[in-house]
C-alpha positions as CSV (number, residue, x, y, z in Angstrom):
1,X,10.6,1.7,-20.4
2,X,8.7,0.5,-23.5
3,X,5.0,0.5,-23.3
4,X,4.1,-3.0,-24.4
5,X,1.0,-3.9,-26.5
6,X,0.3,-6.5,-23.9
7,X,0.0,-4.1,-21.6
8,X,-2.0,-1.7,-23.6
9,X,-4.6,-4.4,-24.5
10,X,-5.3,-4.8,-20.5
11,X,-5.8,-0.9,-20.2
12,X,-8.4,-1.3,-22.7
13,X,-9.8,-4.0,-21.8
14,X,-10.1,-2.8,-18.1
15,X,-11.4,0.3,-19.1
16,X,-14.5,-1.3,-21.3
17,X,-15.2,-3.9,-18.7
18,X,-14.9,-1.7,-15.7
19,X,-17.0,1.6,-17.4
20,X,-13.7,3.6,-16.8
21,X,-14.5,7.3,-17.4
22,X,-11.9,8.9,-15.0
23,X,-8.0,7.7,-15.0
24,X,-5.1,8.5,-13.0
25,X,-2.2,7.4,-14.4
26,X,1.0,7.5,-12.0
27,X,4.1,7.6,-14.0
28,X,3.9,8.9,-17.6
29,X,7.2,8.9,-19.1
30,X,6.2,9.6,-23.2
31,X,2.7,9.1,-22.8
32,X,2.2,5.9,-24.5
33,X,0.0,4.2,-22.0
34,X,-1.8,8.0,-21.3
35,X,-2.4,8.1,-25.0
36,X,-3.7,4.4,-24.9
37,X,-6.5,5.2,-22.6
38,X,-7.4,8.4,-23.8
39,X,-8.0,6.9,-26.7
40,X,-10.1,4.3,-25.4
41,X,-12.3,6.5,-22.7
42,X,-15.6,7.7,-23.9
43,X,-15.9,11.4,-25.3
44,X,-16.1,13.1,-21.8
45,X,-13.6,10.4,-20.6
46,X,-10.4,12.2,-19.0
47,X,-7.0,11.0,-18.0
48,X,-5.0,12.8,-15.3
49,X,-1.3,11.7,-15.5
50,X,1.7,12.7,-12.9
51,X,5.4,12.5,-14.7
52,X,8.3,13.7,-12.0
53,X,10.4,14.3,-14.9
54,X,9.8,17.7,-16.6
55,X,11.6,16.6,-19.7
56,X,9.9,13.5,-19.9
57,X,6.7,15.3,-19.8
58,X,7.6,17.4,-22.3
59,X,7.9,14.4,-24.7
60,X,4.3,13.3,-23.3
61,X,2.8,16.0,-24.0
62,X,4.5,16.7,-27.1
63,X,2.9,12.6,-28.2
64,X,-0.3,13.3,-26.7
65,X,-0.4,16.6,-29.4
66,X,0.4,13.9,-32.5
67,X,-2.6,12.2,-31.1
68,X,-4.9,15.2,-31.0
69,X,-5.9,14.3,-27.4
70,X,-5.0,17.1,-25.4
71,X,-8.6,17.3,-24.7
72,X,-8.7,14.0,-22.4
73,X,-4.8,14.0,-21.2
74,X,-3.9,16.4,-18.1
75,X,0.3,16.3,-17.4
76,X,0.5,17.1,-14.2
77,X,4.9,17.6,-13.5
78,X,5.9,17.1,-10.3
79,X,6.1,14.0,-7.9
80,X,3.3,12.1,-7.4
81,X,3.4,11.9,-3.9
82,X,3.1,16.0,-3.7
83,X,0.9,16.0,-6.5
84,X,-1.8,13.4,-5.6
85,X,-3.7,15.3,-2.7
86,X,-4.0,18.4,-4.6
87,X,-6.3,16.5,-7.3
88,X,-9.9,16.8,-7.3
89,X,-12.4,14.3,-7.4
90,X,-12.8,10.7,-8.0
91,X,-11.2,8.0,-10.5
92,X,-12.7,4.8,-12.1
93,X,-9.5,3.6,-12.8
94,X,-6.0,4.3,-11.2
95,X,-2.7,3.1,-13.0
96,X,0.9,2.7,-11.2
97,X,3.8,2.8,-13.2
98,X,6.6,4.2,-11.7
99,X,8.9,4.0,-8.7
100,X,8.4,0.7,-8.2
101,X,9.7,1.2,-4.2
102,X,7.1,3.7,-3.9
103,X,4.2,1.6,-5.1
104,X,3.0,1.3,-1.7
105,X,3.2,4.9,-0.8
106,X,1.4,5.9,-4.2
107,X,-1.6,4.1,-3.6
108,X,-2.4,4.5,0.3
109,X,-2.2,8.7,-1.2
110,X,-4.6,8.4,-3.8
111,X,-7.1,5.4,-2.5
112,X,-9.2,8.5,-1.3
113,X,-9.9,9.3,-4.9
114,X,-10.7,6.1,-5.8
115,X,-14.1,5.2,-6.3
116,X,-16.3,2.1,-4.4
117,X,-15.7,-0.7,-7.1
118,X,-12.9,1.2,-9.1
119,X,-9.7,-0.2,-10.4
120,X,-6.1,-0.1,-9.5
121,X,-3.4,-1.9,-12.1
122,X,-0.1,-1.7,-10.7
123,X,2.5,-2.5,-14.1
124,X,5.7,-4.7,-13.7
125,X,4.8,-6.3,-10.6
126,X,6.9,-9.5,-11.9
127,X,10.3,-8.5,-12.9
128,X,10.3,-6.3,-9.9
129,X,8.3,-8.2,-7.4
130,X,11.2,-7.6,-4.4
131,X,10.8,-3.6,-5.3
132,X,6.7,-4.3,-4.7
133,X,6.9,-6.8,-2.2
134,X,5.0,-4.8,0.5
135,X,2.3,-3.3,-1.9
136,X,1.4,-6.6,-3.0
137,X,0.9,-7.7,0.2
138,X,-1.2,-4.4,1.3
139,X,-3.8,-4.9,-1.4
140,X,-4.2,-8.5,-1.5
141,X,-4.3,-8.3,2.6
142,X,-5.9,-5.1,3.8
143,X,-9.5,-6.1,3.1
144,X,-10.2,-3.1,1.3
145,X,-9.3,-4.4,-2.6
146,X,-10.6,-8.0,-4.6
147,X,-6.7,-8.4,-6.1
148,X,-5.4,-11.1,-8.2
149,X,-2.1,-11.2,-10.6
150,X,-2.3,-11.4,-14.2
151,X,1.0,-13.0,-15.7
152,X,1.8,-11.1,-18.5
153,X,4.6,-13.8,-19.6
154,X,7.7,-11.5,-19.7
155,X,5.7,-9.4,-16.7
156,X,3.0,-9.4,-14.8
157,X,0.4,-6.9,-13.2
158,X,-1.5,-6.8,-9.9
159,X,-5.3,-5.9,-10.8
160,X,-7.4,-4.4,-7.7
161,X,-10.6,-3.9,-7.5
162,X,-11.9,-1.6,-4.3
163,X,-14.8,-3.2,-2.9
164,X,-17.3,-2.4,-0.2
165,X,-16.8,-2.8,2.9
166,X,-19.2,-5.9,3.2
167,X,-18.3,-7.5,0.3
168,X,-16.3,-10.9,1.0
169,X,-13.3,-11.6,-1.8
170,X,-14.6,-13.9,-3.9
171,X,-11.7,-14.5,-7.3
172,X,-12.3,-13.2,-10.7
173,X,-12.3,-16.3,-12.6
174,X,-10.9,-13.9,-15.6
175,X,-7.8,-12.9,-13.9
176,X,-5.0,-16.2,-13.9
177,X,-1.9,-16.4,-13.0
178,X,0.5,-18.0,-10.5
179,X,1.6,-14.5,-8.1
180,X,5.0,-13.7,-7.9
């Protein structure tokens, strides 16, 4: 899957705007999108990214040497689902990219990690909105997330914000888009 400067420019917008200092990413394949944020996190800023394929994440973390930021990139190998629960603290910002039919599953395991007000950007929501159907409708539904679509043209993503537990939704005027 190409990594799409569209996509990238979110990332780093999302990361500014939401003081992102901690990332999951789920789904690395090279490590474009690792190497994005990385490179847009403040100095102690860290990335923690799950890639089920060991050769994939050899090529990750081959790119993320070229970068010279092994420093704020962990590659963790193995599925994300086993992986997830044996991570350690809390994240500003998680990203989904990967089994889209397991979207669901990926984010009911790691929402205990997530901090009160932090992020969740599920990629490719669009072209495979029947493959997301029911994680779309758990974080727009469930109470516990602000979410709104962001059309992308070609794609689209589903931003999330967590919120407290008394907060009512109220949209982000910043986020447009007609859902899919």
């Amino acid at each position: 899957m190409r990594f799409g400067s569209i996509t990238g420019d979110s990332l780093i917008c999302a990361i500014a705007d939401f003081g992102v200092k901690r990332v999951l990413e789920i789904g690395t394949l090279v490590g474009h999108s690792a190497i994005t944020m990385a490179a847009n996190l403040p100095e102690d800023g860290i990335v923690h990214t799950i890639e089920i394929n060991p050769e994939s994440a050899e090529l990750a973390m081959a790119n993320i040497r070229l970068a010279n930021l092994t420093r704020k990139v962990i590659v963790h190998v193995g599925d994300a689902l086993d992986v997830i629960p044996l991570l350690v603290g809390e994240f500003d910002l998680i990203y989904i990219d990967a089994e889209k039919s397991q979207y669901l599953k990926y984010i009911k395991s790691s929402e205990c990690h997530l901090k009160e007000n932090g992020v969740v950007i599920a990629d490719n929501v669009k072209r495979f909105a029947s493959e997301v159907k029911d994680y779309l409708e758990y974080m727009r539904s469930s109470g516990k997330y602000r979410s709104q679509y962001k059309d992308l043209g070609f794609d689209g993503m589903e931003i999330s914000v967590r919120r407290k537990s008394e907060q009512e939704f109220k949209p982000d005027p910043g986020l447009t888009g007609n859902f899919p």
